[in-house]
C-alpha positions as CSV (number, residue, x, y, z in Angstrom):
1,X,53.4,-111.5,69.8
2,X,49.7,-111.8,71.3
3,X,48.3,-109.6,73.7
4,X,45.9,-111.0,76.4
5,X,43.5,-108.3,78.6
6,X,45.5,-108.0,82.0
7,X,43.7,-108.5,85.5
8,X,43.9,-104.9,86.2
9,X,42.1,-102.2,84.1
10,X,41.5,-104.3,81.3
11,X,45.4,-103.5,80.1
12,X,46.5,-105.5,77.1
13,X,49.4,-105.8,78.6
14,X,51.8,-108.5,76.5
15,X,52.2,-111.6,77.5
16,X,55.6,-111.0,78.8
17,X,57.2,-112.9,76.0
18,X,60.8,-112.1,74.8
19,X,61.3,-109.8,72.0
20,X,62.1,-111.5,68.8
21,X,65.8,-110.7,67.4
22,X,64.2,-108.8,64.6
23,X,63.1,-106.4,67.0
24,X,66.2,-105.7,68.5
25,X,67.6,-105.2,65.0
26,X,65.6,-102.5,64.2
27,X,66.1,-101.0,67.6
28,X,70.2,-101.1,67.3
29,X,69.5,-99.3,63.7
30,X,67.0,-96.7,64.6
31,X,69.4,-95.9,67.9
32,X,72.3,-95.7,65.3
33,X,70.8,-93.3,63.4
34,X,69.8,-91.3,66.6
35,X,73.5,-90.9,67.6
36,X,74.1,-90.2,63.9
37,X,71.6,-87.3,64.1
38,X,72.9,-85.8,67.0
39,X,76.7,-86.8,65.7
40,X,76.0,-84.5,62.7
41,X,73.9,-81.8,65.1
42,X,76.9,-81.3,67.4
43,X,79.8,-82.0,65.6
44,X,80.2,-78.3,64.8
45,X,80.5,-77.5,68.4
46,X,83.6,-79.2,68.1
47,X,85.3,-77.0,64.6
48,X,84.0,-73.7,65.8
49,X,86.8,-71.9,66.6
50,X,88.3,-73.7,63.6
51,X,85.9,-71.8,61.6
52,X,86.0,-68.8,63.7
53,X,89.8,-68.4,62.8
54,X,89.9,-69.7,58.8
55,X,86.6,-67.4,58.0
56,X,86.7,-64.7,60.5
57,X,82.9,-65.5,62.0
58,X,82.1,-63.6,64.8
59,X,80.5,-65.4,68.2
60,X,76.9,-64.3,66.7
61,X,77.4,-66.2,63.5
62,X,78.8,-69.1,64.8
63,X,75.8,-69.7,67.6
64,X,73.4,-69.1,64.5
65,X,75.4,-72.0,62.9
66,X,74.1,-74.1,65.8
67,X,70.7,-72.3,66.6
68,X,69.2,-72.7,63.1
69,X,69.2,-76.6,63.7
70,X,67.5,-76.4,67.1
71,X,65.3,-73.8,66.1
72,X,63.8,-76.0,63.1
73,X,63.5,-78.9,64.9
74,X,61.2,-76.7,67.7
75,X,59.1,-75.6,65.0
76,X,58.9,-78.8,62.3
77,X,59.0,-81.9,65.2
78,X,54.9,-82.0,65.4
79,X,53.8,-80.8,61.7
80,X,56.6,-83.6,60.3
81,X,55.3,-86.4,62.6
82,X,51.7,-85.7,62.0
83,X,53.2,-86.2,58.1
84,X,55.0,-89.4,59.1
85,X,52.3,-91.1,60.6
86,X,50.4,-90.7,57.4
87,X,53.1,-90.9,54.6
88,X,55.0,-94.3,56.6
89,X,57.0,-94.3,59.4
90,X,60.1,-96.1,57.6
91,X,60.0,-93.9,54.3
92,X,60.3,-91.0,56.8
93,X,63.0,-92.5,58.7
94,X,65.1,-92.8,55.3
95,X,63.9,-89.6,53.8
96,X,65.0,-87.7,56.9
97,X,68.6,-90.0,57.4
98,X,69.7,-88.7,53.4
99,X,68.5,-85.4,54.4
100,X,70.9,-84.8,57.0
101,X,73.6,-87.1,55.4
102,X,73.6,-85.0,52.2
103,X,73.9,-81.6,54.5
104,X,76.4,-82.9,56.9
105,X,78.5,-83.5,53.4
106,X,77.7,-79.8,52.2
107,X,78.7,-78.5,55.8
108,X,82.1,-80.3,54.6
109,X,82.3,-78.5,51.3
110,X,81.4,-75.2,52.1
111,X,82.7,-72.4,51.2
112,X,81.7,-69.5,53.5
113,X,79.6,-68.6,56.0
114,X,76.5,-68.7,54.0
115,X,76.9,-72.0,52.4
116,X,77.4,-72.9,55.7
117,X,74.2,-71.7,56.8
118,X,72.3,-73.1,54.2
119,X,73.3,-76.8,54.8
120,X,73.2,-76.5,58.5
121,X,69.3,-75.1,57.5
122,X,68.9,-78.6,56.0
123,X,70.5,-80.9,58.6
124,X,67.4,-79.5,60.9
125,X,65.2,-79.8,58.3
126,X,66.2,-83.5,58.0
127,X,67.0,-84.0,61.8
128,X,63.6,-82.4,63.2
129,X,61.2,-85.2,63.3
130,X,63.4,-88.2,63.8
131,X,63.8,-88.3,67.3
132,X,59.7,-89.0,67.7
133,X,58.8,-90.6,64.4
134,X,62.0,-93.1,65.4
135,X,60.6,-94.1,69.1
136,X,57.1,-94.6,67.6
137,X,58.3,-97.1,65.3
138,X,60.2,-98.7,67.7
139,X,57.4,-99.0,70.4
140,X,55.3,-100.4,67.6
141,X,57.2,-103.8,67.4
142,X,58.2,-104.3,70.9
143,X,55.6,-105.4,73.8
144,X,54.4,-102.3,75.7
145,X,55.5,-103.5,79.3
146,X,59.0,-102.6,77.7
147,X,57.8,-98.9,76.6
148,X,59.7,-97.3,79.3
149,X,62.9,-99.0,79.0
150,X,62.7,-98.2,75.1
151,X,61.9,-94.5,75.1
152,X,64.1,-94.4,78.2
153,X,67.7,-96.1,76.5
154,X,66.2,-94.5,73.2
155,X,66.4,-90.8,74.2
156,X,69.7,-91.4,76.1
157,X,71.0,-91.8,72.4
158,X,70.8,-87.9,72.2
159,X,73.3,-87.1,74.6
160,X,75.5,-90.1,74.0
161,X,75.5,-89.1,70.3
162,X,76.4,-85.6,71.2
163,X,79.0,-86.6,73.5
164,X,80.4,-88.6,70.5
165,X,80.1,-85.9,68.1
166,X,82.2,-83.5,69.7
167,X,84.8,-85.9,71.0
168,X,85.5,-87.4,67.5
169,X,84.7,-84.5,65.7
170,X,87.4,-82.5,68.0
171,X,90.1,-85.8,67.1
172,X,89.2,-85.6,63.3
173,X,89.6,-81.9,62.9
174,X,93.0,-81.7,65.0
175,X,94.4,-84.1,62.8
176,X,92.6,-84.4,59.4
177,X,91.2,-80.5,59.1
178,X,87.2,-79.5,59.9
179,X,86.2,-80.4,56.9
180,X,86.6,-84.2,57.4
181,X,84.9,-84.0,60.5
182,X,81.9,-83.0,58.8
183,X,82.8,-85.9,56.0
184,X,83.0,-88.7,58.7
185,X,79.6,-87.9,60.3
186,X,77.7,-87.9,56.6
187,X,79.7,-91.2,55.9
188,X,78.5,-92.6,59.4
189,X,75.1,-91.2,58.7
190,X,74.8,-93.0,54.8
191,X,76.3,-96.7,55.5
192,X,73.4,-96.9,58.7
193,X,70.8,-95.6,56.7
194,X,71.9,-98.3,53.5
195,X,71.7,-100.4,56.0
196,X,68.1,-99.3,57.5
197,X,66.7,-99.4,54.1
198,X,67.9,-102.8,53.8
199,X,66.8,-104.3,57.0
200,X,63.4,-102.4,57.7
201,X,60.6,-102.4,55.5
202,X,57.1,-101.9,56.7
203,X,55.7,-104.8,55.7
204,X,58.1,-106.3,57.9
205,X,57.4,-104.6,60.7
206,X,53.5,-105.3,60.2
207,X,54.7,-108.9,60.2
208,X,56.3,-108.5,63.5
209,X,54.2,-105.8,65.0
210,X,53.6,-106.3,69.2
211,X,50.1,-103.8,68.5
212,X,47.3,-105.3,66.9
213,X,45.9,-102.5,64.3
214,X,42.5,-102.0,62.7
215,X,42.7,-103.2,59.3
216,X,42.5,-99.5,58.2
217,X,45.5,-98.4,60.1
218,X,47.8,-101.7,59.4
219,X,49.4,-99.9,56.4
220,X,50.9,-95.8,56.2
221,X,48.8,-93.3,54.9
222,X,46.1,-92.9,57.6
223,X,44.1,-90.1,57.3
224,X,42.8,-88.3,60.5
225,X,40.9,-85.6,60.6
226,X,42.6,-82.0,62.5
227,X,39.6,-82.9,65.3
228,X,40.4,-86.6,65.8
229,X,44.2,-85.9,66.0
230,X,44.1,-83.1,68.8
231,X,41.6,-85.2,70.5
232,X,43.8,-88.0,70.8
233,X,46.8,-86.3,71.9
234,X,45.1,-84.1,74.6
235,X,42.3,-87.1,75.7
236,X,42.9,-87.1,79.2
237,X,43.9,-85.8,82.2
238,X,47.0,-88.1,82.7
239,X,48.4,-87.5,79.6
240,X,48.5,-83.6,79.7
241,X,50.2,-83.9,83.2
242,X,52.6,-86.5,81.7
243,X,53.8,-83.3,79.0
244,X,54.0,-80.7,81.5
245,X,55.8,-83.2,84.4
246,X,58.6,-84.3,81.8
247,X,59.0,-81.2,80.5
248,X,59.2,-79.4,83.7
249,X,62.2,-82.0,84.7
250,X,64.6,-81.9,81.8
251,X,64.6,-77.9,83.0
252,X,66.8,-79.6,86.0
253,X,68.6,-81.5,83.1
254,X,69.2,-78.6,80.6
255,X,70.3,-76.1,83.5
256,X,73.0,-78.0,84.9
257,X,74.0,-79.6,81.4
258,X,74.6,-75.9,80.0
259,X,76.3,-74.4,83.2
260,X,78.0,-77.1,84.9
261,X,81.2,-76.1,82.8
262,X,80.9,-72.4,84.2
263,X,80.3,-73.8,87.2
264,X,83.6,-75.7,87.2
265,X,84.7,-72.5,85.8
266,X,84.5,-70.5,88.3
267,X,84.0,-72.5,91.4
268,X,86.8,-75.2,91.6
269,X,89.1,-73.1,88.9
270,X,89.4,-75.7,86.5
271,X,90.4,-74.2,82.8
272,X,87.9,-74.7,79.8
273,X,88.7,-78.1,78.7
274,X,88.7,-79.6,81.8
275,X,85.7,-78.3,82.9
276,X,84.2,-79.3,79.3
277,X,85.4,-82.7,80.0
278,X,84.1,-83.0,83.5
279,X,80.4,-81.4,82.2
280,X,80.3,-84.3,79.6
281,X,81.1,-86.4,82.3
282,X,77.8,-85.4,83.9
283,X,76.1,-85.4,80.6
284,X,77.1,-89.3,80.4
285,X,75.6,-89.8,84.2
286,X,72.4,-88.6,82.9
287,X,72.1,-90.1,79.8
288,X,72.6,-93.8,81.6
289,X,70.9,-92.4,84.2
290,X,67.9,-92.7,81.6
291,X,68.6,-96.0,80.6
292,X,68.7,-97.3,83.9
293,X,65.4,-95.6,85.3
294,X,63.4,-97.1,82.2
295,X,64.6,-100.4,83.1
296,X,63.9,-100.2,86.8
297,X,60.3,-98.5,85.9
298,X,59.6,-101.5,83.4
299,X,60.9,-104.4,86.3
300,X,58.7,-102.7,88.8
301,X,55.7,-102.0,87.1
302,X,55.2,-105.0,84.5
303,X,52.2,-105.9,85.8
304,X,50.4,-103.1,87.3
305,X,50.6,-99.9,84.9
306,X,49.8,-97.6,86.9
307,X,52.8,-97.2,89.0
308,X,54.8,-95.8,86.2
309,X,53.3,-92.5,87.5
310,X,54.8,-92.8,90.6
311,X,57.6,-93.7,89.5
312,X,58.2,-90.6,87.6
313,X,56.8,-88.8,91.0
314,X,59.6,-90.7,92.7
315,X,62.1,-89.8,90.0
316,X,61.5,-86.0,90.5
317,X,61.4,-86.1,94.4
318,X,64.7,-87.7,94.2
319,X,66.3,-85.3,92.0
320,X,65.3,-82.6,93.7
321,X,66.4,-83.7,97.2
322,X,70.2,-84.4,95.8
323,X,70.8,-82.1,93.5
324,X,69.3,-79.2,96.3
325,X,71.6,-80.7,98.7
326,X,74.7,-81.0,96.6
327,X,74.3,-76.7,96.0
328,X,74.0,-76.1,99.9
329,X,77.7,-78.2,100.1
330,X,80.7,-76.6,99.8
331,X,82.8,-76.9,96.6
332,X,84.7,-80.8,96.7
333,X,84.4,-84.1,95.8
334,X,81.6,-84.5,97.9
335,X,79.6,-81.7,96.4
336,X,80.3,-83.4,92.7
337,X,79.6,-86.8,93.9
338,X,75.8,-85.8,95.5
339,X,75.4,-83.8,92.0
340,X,76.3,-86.6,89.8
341,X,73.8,-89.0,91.9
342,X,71.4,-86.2,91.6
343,X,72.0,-86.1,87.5
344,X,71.8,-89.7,87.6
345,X,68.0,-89.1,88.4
346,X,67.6,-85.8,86.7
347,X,65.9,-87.6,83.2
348,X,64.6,-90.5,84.8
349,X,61.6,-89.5,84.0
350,X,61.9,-89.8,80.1
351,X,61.1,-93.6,80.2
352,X,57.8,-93.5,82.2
353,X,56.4,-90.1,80.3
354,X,57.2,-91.6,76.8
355,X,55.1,-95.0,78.4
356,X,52.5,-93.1,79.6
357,X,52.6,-91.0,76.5
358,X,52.2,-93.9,74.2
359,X,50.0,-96.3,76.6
360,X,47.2,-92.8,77.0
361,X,47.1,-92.1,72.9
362,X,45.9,-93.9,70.5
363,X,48.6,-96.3,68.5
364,X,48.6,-94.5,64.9
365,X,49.2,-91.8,66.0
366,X,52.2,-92.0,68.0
367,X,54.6,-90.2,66.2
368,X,52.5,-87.3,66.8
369,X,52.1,-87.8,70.4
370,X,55.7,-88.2,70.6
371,X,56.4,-85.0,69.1
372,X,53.9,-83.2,71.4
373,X,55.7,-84.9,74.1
374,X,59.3,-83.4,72.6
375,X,57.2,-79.8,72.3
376,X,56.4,-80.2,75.8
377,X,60.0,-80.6,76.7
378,X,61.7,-78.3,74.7
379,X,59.0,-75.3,75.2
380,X,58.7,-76.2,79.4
381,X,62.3,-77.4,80.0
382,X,65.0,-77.8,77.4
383,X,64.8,-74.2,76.1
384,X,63.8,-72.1,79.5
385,X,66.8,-73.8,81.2
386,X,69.5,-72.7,80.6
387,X,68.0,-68.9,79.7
388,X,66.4,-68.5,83.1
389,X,69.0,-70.3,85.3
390,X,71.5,-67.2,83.1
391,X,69.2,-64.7,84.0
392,X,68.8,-66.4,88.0
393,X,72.9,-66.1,87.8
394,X,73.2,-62.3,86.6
395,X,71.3,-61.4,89.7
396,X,72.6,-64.4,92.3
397,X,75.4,-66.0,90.9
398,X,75.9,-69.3,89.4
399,X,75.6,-71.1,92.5
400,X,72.7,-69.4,93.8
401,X,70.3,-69.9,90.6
402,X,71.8,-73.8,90.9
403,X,70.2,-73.8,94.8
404,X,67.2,-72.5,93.0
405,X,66.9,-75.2,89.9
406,X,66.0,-78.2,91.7
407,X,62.8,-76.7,93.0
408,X,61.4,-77.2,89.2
409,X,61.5,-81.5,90.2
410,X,58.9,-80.4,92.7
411,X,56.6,-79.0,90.2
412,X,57.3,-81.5,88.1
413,X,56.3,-84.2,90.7
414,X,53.1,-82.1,91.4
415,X,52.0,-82.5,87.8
416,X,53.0,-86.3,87.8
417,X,50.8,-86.7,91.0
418,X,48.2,-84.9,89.6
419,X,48.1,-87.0,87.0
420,X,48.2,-90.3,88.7
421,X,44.7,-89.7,89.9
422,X,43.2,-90.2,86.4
423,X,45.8,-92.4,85.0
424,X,43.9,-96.1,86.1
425,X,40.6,-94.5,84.8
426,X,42.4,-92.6,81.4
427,X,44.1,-95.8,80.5
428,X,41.0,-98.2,81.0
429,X,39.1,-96.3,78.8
430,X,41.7,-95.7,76.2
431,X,42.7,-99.4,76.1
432,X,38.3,-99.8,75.8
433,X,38.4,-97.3,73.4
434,X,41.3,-99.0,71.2
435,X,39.2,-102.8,71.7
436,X,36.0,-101.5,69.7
437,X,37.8,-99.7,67.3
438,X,39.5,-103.3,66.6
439,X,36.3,-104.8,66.8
């Protein structure tokens, strides 16, 4: 695939031919290992009070169980990438897969609460870096006017893969025990990655690469300097508002994801599994929701970049409108329906950030601005969510910190805008940059 200068800020924008069927290959195996990630991250969600009742665990130990994966993949996501985008990007891919293959299989042996503990260390050692090394890769052999229908339909794979790990993971243990749970999710996790280390290779993916690379970076084990690094992920205006903006929205996303059962709880009186059934529901809304936005952003802005930032702008305005009107509703069907539409919106924003993201930092070190980009979500939105909107509820009720949530798509559109005032000037003289290095 060749890539021409466009008419407007000098963008090499592709040529807008179709992506070769290798391409999609490696996308259908990267996503598969995505959803085996998060198939072996939630999984336990599903056995807990399995283990709570064979073992004895109290509530504490069993949310460590589950915290010790997200913890490590908050702290490891950026230092591991940074690794990955020096080491190879595909011998990451397939360390990380048998990492958290292997410890899925020891969750399914173990013995006690510590063994436990210790594998469930070791799926977020394995799982912590995939989620931005994997997009990179991806966005590497594709042409960019697709970036935000990749990163979009490639982080929906998070929530679909949780979804899937906690349905069949509740089916397997009811019927087979908890341990084979944890067995189907490492078997699932090895027969993709035999197959990944079959099908990628990175001299293939040089071979079909949509990103033409100084000969110095067309092979791993770049080495850039702490200086150059930081300076490429923070080089503009546009891209630090593109962090901040997307993190700020997936607060929306990770409040209503984490309460909506209580909600149903206690304000339509459904019992626990219902109301777990009806919050995946929205979880499902959201994650195509995702999908859909990056394809609409692509469609709308293939030939003129810079409305991706208004897009997202649009995506947050919209979220916060519906999702603030559905809380003022009484409880209903029309109070669920305005929420789900609201949902539907509430990650849109995921495919233009990861474009903007990738498009504003230079190519070999995407991995790393991926993971800054996850820092930025978790540390502004994913994490603060659901803590403040419990604190909001102690002190207003459920409903009331719900009425207050959507305000965050505000800010988040505020930082979007603010960033759409660089972003023709930050792209035209990253895309200059990236020509002389070539040169």
């Amino acid at each position: 695939m060749h890539y021409v200068d466009a008419p407007t800020l000098g963008t090499p924008v592709a040529s807008f031919s179709r992506p070769r069927v290798y391409a999609w290959l490696v996308f259908a195996l990267t996503f598969g290992l995505l959803l085996s990630d998060y198939m072996s991250r939630q999984v336990l969600n599903a056995v807990f009070p399995l283990l709570k009742a064979e073992w004895g665990l109290s509530d504490t130990q069993l949310g460590s169980l589950s915290g010790v994966v997200a913890l490590l993949v908050g702290l490891l996501t950026f230092p591991l990438s940074v690794l990955a985008d020096r080491w190879g990007r595909v011998r990451s891919i397939l360390l990380m897969a048998a990492l958290w293959s292997l410890a899925t299989l020891a969750c399914g042996i173990a013995t006690g609460y510590g063994e436990m503990f210790a594998a469930r260390f070791f799926v977020g050692l394995g799982e912590a870096a995939y989620g931005s090394v994997g997009v990179a890769l991806i966005i590497s052999i594709f042409p960019a006017h697709l970036r935000s229908t990749l990163t979009g339909s490639f982080m929906a794979g998070g929530a679909f893969g949780s979804v899937a790990g906690m349905a069949l993971g509740g089916v397997l243990a009811t019927r087979l025990g908890w341990r084979w749970a944890f067995v189907a999710m490492a078997i699932f996790g090895a027969a993709l990655l035999v197959l990944y280390a079959l099908t990628v290779t990175e001299r293939r993916l040089r071979a079909h690469s949509a990103v033409a690379l100084p000969s110095r970076h067309a092979r791993p084990g770049l080495r850039v300097s702490l200086r150059q690094l930081f300076g490429g992920l923070f080089a503009s205006t546009s891209v630090i508002c593109a962090y901040v903006g997307s993190g700020l929205q997936l607060f929306i996303m990770a409040a209503v994801i984490a309460w909506m059962p209580s909600f149903l709880n206690r304000y339509y009186a459904m019992a626990p599994d219902k109301a777990g059934v009806g919050a995946a529901a929205f979880v499902l809304i959201g994650a195509l929701g995702m999908v859909v936005c990056g394809i609409v952003t692509d469609r709308l802005c293939r030939r003129m970049p810079t409305r991706k930032m208004a897009m997202a702008i649009g995506y947050c305005t919209i979220t916060a409108i519906l999702l603030g009107l559905a809380f003022q509703l009484p409880p209903g069907r029309g109070q669920l329906l305005v929420a789900a539409l609201g949902m539907f919106f509430a990650a849109g924003t995921s495919g233009p950030a990861g474009a903007m993201v990738a498009n504003l930092t230079p190519t070999p070190i995407h991995a790393s601005a991926f993971a800054t980009l996850t820092f930025a979500n978790n540390l502004l939105g994913l994490a603060p969510g659901p803590l403040l909107t419990g604190v909001l509820a102690d002190r207003m009720g459920l409903l009331g910190a719900f009425r207050l949530v959507p305000l965050l798509g505000l800010l988040a559109a505020a930082a979007f805008w603010i960033g759409r005032r660089h972003y023709g000037n930050d792209l035209a003289c990253m895309q200059a940059a990236e020509r002389v290095d070539a040169a």
